[in-house]
C-alpha positions as CSV (number, residue, x, y, z in Angstrom):
1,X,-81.6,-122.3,-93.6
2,X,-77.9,-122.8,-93.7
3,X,-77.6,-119.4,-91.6
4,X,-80.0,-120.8,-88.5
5,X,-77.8,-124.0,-88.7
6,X,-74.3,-121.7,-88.6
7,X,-75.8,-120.0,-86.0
8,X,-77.4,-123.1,-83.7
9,X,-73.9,-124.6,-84.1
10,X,-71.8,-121.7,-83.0
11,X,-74.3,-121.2,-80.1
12,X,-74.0,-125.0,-79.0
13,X,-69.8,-124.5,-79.2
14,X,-69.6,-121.7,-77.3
15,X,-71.2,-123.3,-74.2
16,X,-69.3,-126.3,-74.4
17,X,-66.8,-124.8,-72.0
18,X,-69.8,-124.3,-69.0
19,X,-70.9,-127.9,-69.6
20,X,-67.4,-129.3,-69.0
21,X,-67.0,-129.7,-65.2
22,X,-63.2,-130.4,-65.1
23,X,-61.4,-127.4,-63.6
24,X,-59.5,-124.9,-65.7
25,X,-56.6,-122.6,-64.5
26,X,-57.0,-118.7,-65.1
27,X,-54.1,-116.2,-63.5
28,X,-55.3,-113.0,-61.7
29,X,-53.9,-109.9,-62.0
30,X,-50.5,-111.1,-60.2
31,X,-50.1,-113.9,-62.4
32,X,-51.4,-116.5,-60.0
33,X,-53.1,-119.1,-60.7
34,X,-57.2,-119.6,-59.8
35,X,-58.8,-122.8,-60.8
36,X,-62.2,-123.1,-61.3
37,X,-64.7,-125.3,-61.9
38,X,-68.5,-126.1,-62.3
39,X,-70.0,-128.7,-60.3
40,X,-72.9,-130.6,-60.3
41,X,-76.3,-129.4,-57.4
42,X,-78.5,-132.4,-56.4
43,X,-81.8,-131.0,-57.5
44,X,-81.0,-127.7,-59.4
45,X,-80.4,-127.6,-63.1
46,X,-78.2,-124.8,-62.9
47,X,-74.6,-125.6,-61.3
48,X,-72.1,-124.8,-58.5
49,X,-69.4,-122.4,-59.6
50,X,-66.6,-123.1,-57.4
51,X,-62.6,-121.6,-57.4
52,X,-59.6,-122.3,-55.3
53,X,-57.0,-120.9,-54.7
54,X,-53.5,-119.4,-52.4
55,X,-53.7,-116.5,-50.8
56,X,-50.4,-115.4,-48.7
57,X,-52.2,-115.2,-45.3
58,X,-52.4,-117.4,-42.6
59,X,-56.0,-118.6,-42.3
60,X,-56.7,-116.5,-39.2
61,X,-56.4,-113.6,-41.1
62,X,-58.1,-114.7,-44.0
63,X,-61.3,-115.8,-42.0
64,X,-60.7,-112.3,-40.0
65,X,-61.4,-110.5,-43.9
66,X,-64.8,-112.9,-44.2
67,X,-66.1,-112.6,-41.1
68,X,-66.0,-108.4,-41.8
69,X,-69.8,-109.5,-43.5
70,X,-70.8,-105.7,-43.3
71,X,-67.9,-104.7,-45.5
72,X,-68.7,-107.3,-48.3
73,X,-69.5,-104.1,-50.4
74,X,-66.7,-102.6,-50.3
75,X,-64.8,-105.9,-50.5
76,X,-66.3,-108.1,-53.1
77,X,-67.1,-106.3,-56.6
78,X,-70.5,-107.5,-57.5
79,X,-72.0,-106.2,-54.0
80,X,-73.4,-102.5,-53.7
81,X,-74.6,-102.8,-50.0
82,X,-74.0,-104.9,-47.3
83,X,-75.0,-104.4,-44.0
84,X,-75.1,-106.9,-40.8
85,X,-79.0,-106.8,-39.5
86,X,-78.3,-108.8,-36.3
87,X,-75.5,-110.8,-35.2
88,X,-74.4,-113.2,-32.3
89,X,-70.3,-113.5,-32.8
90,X,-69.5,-114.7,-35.8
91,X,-73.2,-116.1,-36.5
92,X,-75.1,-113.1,-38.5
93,X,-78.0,-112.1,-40.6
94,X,-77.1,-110.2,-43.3
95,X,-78.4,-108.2,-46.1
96,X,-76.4,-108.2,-49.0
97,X,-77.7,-106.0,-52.7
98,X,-75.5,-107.2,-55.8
99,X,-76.5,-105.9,-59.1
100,X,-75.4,-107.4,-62.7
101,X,-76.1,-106.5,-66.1
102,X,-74.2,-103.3,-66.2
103,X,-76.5,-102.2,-63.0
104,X,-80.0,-103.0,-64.9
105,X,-80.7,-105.6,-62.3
106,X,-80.5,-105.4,-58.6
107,X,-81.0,-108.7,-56.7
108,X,-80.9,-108.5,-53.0
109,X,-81.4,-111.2,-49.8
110,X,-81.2,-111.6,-46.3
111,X,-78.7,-114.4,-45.6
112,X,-78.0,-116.4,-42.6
113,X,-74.5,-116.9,-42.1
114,X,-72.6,-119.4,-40.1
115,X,-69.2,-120.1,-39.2
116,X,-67.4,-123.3,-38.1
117,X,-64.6,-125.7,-38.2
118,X,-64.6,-128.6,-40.0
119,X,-62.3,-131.4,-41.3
120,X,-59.3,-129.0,-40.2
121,X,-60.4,-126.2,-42.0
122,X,-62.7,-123.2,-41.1
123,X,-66.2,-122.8,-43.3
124,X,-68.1,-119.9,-43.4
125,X,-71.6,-120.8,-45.6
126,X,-74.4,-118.4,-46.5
127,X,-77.9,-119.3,-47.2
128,X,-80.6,-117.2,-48.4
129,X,-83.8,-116.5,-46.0
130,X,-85.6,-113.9,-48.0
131,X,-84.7,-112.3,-51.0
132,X,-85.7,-111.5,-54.8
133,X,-83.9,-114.7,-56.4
134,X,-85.2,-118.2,-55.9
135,X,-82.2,-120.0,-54.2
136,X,-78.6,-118.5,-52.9
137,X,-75.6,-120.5,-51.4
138,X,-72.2,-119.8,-50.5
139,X,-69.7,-121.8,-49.0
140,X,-66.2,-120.3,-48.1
141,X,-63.7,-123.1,-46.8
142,X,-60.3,-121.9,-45.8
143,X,-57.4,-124.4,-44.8
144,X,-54.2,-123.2,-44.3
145,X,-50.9,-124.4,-45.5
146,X,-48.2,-126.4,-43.4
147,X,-46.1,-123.1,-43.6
148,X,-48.6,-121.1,-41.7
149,X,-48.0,-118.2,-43.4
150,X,-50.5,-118.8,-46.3
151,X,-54.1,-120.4,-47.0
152,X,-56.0,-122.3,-49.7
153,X,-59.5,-120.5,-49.5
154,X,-62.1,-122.4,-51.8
155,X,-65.3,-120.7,-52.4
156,X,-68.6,-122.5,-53.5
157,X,-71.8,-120.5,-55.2
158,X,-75.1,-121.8,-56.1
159,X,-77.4,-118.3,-57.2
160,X,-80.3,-118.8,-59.1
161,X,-81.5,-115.2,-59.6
162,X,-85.0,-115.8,-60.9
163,X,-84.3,-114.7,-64.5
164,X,-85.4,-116.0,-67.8
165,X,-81.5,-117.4,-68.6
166,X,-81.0,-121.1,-69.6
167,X,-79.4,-122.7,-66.7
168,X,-75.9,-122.6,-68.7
169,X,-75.9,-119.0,-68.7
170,X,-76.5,-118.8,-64.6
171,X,-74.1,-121.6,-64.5
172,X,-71.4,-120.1,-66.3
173,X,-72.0,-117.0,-64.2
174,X,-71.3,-118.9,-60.4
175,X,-68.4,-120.1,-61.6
176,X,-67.4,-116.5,-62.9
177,X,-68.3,-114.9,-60.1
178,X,-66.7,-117.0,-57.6
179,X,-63.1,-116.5,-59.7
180,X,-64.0,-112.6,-59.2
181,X,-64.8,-113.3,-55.3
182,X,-61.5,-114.9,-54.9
183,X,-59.5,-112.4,-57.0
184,X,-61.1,-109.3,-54.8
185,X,-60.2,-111.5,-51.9
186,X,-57.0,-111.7,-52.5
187,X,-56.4,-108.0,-53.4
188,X,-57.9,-107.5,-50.3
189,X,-55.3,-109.7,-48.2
190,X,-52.8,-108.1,-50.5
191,X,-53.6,-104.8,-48.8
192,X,-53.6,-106.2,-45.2
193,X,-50.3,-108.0,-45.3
């Protein structure tokens, strides 16, 4: 008996970390920093994942490497094919295959992908149209910085892949995923400056 309760109380402390919404500060690979957070979604129980942070591009550039939707593979880690099935400038239907679990699961969806300015910044958001998980969201905002020569890019996902996970599990996964989208992003801009 005193095992199950051990083990029901080491399960319950290590979520406590996905159920606290404030943001928390993890370096990449360069040593800068990328705050996270996870955020609340009217009407889901799972949660946003959401990081920001600087990456040393002006924001033209930056939005240049987001609007490249059919090289999200080759981009972003997570993706294994991505490929634009019918676009109208920067307005596109794309399909995008991501697997997880060491490649044991392959999700995949057709998402309709917009791109606009608002509030001063430029937003490029993702929705799901079709696909093998029950709901998919993305939300890139990019601002740039007074000097012009770099951009805060903040990155919101909401994927709930149809899996029987608790909703902290998938929680804790958007926000770990959208640190890992903003790290390849910035490795990316790394190589293009």
């Amino acid at each position: 008996m005193k095992k199950i309760v051990a083990a029901g109380i080491a399960a319950s402390l290590a979520l406590l970390p996905v159920a606290n919404p404030a943001f928390a500060r993890k370096n990449d690979a360069r040593g800068e920093p990328i705050e996270t957070a996870s955020l609340p979604a009217d009407g889901f129980d799972i949660r946003w994942g959401r990081a920001k942070t600087v990456i040393p591009l002006p924001r033209d550039r930056v939005v240049a490497l987001l609007h490249d939707y059919g090289r999200y593979a080759e981009i972003f880690p997570y993706f294994r094919a991505s490929r634009v099935l019918a676009s109208r400038g920067h307005e596109a239907l794309v399909y995008l295959e991501a697997s997880l679990a060491y490649d044991s699961i392959t999700l995949w969806g057709n998402l309709r992908i917009s791109s606009t300015q608002r509030d001063g910044a430029h937003v490029i958001e993702a929705t799901l149209k079709r696909g093998n998980v029950n709901h998919f969201h993305a939300i890139w905002t990019v601002r740039e910085l007074p000097t012009g020569q770099a951009s805060e890019v903040e990155f919101k996902l909401l994927v709930d892949p149809n899996l029987k996970l608790p909703s902290s599990v998938i929680s804790s996964e958007n926000v770990r995923a959208a640190r890992k989208a903003l790290a390849a992003l910035r490795r990316k801009a790394g190589e293009a400056s």
